[in-house]
C-alpha positions in Angstrom: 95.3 -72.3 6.2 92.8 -70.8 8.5 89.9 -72.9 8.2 87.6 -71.1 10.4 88.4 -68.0 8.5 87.1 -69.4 5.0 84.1 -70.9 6.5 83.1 -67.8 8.4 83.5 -65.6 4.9 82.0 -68.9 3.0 78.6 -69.3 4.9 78.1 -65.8 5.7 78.5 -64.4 2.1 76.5 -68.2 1.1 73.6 -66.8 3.6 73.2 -63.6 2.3 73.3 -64.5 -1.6 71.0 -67.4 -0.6 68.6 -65.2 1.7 68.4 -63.0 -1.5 68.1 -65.9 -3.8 65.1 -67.2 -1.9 63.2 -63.8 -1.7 63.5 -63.4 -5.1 62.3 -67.6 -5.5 59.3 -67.0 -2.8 58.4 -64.3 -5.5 58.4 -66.4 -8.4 56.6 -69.2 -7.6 53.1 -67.5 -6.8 54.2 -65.1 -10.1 54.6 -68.6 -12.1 51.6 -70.0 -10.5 49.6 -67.1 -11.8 51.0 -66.8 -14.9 50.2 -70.6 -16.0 47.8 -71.4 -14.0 47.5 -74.5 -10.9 47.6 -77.9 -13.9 49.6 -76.2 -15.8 52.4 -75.1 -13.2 51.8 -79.1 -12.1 53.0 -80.1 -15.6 55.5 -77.8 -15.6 56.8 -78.3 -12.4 56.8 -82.2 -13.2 58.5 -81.5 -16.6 61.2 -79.7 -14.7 62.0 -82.1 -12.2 62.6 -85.0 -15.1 64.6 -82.8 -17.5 67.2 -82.4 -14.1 67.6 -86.1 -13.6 70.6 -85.5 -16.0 71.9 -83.4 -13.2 72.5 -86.7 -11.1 73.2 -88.7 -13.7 77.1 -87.3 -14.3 79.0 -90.7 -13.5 79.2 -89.0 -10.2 82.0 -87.0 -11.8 80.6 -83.5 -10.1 81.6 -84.9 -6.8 84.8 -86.7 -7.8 86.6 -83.8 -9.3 85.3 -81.6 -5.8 87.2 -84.0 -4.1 90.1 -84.9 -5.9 90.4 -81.2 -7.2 90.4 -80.0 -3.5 93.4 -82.8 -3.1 95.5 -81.6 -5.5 94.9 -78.1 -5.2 95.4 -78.5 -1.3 98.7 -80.2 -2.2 99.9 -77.0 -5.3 100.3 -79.7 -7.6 98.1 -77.7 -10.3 99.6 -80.1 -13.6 97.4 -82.5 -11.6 94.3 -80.4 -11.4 94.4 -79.1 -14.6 94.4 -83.1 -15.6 91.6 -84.0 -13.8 89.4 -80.9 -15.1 90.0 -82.0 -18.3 89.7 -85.5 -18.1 86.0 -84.3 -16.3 85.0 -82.2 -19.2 86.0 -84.7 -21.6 83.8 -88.0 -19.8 80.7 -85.1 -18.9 81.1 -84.4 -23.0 81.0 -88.4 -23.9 78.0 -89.2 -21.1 75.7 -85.8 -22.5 76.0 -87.2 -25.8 74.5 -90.6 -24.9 72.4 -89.0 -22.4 71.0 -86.9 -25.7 70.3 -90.1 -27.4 68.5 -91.7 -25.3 66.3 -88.9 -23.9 65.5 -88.2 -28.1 64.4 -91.5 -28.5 62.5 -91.4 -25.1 60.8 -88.3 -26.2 60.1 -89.5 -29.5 58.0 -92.9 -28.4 56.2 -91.7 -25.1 52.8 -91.3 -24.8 52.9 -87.9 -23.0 49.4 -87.5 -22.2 48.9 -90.6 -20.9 52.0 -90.0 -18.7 50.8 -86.8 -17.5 47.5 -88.0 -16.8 46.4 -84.7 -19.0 44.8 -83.6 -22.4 46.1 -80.1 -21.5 48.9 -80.3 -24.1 48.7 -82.0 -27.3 51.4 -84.5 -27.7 53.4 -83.2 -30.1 53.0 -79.7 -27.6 55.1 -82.0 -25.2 57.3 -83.0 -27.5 58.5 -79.7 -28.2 58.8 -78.6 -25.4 60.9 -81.7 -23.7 63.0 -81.5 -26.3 64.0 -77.4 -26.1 64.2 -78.4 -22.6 66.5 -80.8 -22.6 69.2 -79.4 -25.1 69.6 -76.0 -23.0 69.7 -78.3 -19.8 72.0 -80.9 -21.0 74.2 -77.5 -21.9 74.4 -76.6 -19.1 74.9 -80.0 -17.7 78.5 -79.8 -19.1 78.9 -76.0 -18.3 78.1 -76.9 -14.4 81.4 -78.4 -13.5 82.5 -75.1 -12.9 80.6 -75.3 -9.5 82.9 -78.3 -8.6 85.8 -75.8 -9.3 84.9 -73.3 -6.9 83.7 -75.4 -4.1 87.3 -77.2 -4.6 88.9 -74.0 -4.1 86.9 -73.2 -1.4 84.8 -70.5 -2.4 81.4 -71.9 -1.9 79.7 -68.7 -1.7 80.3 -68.1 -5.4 78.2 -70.9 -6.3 75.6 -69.1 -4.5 76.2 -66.0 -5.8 75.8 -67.9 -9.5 72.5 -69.4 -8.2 71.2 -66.3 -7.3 71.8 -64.4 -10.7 70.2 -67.0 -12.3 67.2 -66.6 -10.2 67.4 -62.5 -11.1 67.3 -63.5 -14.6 64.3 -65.6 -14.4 62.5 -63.3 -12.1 62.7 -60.4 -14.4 62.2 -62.9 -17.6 58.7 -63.6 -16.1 58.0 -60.6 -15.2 58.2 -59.7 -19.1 56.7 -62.2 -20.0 53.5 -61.6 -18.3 52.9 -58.5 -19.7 53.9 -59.3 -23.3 52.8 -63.1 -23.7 49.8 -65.1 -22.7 50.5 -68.3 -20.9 53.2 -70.6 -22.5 55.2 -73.4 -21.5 57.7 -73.4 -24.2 58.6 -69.8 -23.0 59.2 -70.8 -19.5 61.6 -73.8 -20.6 63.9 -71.3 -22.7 63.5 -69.0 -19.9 65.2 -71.7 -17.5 67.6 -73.3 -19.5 69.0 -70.1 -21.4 69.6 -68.6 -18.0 71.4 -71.7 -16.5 73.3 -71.9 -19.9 74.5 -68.1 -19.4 75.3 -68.6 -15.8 77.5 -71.5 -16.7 79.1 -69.8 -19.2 79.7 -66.8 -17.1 81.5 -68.5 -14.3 83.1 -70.9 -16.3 85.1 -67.9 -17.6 85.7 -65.8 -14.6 86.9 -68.9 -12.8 89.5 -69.9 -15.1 90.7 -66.2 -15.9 91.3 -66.3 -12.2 93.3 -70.1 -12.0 94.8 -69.7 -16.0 97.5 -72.7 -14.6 94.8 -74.8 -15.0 92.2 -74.0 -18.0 91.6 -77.6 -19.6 93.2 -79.0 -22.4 92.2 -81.6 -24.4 95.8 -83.1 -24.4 95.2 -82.8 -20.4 92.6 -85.6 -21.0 93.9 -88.8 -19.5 92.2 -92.3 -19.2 94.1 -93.6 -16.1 92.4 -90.2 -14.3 89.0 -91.6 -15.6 89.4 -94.4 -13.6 91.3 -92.7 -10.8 88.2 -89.9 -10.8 85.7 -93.1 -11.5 87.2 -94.9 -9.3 85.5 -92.8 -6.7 82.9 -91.4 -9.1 81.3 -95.0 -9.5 79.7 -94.5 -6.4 79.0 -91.5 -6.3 76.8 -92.2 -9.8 75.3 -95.4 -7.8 74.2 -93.0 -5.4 72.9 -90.4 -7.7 70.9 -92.8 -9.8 69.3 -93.8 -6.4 68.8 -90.7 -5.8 67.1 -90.0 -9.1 64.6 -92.7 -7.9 64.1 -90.8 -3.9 64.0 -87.3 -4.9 63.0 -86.9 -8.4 60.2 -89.3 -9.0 57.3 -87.4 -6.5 56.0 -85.5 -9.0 55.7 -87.9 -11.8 53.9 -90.2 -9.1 51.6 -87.4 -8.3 50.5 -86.7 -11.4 50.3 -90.1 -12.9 48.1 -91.5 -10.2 46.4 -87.8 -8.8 47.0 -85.3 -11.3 48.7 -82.4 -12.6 46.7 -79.8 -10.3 48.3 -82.0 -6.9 51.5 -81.6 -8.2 51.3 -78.0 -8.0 50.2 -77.7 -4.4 52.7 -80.5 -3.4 55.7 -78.9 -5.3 54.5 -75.0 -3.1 54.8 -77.4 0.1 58.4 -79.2 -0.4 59.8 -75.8 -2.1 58.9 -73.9 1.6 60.2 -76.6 3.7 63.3 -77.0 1.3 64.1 -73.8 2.2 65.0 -75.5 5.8 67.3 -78.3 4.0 68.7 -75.3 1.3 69.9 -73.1 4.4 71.5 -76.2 6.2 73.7 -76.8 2.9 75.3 -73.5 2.5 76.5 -73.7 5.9 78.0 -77.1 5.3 78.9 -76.7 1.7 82.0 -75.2 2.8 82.9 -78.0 5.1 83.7 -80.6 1.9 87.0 -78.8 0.8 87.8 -78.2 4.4 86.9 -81.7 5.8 89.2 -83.1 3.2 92.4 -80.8 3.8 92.0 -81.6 7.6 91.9 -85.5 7.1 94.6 -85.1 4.5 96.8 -83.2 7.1 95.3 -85.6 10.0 94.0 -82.6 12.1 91.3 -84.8 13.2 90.7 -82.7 16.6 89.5 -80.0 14.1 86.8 -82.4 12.6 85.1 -83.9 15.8 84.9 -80.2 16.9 83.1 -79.6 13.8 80.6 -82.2 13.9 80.1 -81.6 17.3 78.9 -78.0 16.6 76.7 -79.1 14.6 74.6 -81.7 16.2 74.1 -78.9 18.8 72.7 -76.6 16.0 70.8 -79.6 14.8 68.7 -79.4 18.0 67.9 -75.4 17.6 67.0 -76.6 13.7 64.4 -79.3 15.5 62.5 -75.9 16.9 62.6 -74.2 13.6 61.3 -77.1 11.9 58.5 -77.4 14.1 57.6 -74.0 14.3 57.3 -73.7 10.2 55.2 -76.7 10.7 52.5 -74.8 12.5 53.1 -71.5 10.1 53.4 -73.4 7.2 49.4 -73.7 6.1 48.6 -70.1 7.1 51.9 -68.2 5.6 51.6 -70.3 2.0 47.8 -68.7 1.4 49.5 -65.5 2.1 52.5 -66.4 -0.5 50.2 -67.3 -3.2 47.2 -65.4 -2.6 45.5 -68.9 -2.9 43.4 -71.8 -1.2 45.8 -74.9 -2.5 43.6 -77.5 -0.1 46.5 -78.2 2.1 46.4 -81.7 3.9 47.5 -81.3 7.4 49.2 -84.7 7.1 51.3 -83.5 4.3 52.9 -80.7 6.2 53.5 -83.0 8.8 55.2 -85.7 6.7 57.6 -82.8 5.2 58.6 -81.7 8.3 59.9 -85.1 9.2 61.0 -85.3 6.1 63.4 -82.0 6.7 64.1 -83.7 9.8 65.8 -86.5 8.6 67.1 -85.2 5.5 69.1 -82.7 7.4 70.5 -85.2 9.9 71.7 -87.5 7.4 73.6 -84.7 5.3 75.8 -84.1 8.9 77.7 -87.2 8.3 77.0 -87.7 4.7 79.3 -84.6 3.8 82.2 -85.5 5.8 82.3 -89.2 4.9 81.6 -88.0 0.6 84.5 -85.3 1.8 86.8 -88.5 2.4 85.5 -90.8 0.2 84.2 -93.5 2.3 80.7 -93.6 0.4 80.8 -97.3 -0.1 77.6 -97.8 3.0 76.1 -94.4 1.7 75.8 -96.3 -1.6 74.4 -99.5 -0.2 71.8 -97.5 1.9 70.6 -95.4 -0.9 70.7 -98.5 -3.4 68.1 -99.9 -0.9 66.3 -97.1 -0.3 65.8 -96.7 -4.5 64.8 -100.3 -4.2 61.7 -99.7 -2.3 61.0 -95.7 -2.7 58.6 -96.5 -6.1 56.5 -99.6 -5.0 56.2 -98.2 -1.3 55.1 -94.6 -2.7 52.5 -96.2 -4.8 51.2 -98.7 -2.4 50.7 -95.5 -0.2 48.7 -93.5 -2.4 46.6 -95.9 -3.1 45.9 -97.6 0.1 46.1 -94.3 2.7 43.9 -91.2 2.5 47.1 -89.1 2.5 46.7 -88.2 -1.0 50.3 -86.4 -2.0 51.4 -86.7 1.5 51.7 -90.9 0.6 54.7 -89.9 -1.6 56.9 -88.0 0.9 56.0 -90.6 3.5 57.8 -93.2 1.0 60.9 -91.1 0.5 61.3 -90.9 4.6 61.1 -94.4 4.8 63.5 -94.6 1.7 66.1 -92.8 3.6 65.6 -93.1 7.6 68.6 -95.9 7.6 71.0 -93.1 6.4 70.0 -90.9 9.3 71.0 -94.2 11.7 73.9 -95.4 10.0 75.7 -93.0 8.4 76.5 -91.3 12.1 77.4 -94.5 13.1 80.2 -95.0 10.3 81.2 -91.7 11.3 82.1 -92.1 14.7 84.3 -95.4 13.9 86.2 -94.0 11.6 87.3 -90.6 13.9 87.1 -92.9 17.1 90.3 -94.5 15.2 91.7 -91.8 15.1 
């Protein structure tokens, strides 16, 4: 296997489907912004970062098939990869179920406006509309194992290419629906999760007309692989659930103590700088599949060099970071041909933020690529821990309005920055 080969093809085919994918997302946003308005994209924007808590909330299994799949496909043994796809498909089937229960019942009793800090949209409104919501995400919540398939097989870039067809689809969907439809909320949520449900079907079936060895059965499905795949999957859902608390929880802090129209600016701020943390994935997205073939084969030279070569691009991503933190204020107004009110202690924040973020994913995809997650797990499980109280004691003892939130997710994560490289140089010094 030539590694360097596939990760050359992976992250420059990834780069260009994702530079696309971004142009086309930088022309959303302001479109989507101007289409509902600034407290009504807040809502929505907050709307649509709780309906994809479900996309952490797997059992971890995303990230346990990518491993073990990459295993046994590394090895040829496909009877074993067609048994754990199944066995995935099966557990994701079971958990979206319960996960559709609960989220009913969750819809059914809450208070909505109170929530959202708004009288915007009825209650009922948001009842509807959560509801849609959630039944095309949670569809494509089961459809979206077929990214774990492709990164296993080490084609990274076509989960790019999938990500950037579905932002064609809502581009042009917008479009239409700004010159056939006044501002609606429901539209936008069929909008998004019809696409991703499409998407997932689309690849879904390309994939396994491609790999036909190892389309699931249901007589595939085998318990002793759930706890073989959960047996690593347990912590990868520990994590994810913390993670659910770090990531996902900003704009339903913003809005409940600030309101809706912060959310907006706040959510035009973290999508520019996530940009920063998006392009730094792609070209380590590849490494998963390739980190585990070389520490199943014990070419361990292979992976020092590699993390090597990227602390040194680390330091030119310091410059780029700092330079989109002078740009940032001045190129958004452009973007959205609009005055958001930009905090200069916000921008600040995220780009620190970005900082760490990045640094952290360096070590955290090699050790998830091996499995030794069980520190990861600890660290996020504290950061979870103090990521809510700390964010609102922030807001509402700093002046840092939105800015108070970000601030709590960097000092939610800054250990795994610390420790995580630490782990990682014991275990290779070993070696």
């Amino acid at each position: 296997m030539d590694r360097k080969k596939i990760l050359i093809k992976n992250i420059s085919l990834g780069l260009v489907y994702k530079s696309i994918n971004l142009l086309i997302v930088f022309t959303t946003i302001p479109l989507l912004l101007n289409y509902l308005d600034k407290e009504l994209y807040g809502i929505w924007a907050t709307i649509f970062s709780l309906i994809n808590i479900i996309i952490f909330v797997d059992g971890g299994i995303g990230n346990g098939l990518k491993t073990k799949l990459a295993e046994s496909l590394s090895l040829q043994n496909f009877h074993l990869a067609k048994t754990y796809i199944s066995t995935a498909y099966v557990s994701i089937l079971v958990i979206s179920l319960v996960l559709f229960a609960v989220a009913s019942l969750f819809i059914y009793l809450t208070d909505f406006q109170k929530l959202f800090n708004t009288a915007l949209l009825t209650n009922s409104e948001f009842q509807i509309i959560l509801t849609i919501t959630f039944f095309l995400v949670i569809i494509g919540f089961i459809l979206n194992l077929y990214k774990s398939f492709y990164y296993a097989n080490q084609q990274a870039s076509k989960v790019e290419l999938s990500l950037l067809i579905y932002q064609i689809i809502i581009l042009i969907s917008i479009t239409l629906l700004m010159q056939f439809y006044s501002k609606s909320l429901l539209l936008i949520a069929i909008i998004y999760g019809g696409s991703n449900v499409l998407i997932g079907l689309w690849f879904s079936f390309q994939f396994f007309k491609r790999n036909k060895q190892i389309i699931p059965e249901i007589s595939f499905f085998n318990k002793e692989k759930v706890k073989s795949l959960m047996g690593l999957s347990l912590e990868f859902f520990v994590i994810q659930l913390s993670m659910i608390v770090i990531f996902t929880t900003d704009n339903l802090i913003i809005t409940n103590l600030i309101g809706p129209k912060d959310v907006a600016t706040y959510d035009v701020v973290y999508r520019l700088f996530h940009l920063l943390i998006t392009l730094s994935a792609i070209a380590q997205d590849p490494l998963w599949a390739l980190y585990t073939d070389a520490y199943q084969k014990k070419d361990f030279n292979w992976i020092k060099k590699s993390i090597k070569r990227l602390n040194k691009l680390y330091l030119l991503f310091i410059l780029v970071v700092i330079i989109l933190y002078f740009i940032a204020n001045p190129f958004i107004q452009f973007w959205t041909q609009k005055d958001l009110g930009i905090l200069d202690s916000l921008l600040l924040i995220m780009a620190i933020f970005v900082l760490i973020r990045v640094y952290g994913l360096i070590y955290m995809v090699f050790l998830n690529a091996i499995g030794k997650i069980k520190l990861q797990m600890w660290l996020f499980v504290f950061g979870a821990i103090i990521n809510i109280p700390i964010s609102i004691f922030l807001v509402k003892n700093t002046d840092l309005g939105s800015g108070a939130v970000i601030l709590g997710t960097v000092l939610s994560i800054f250990s795994l920055s610390i420790l995580l490289p630490i782990q990682t140089n014991r275990i290779l010094s070993k070696k």
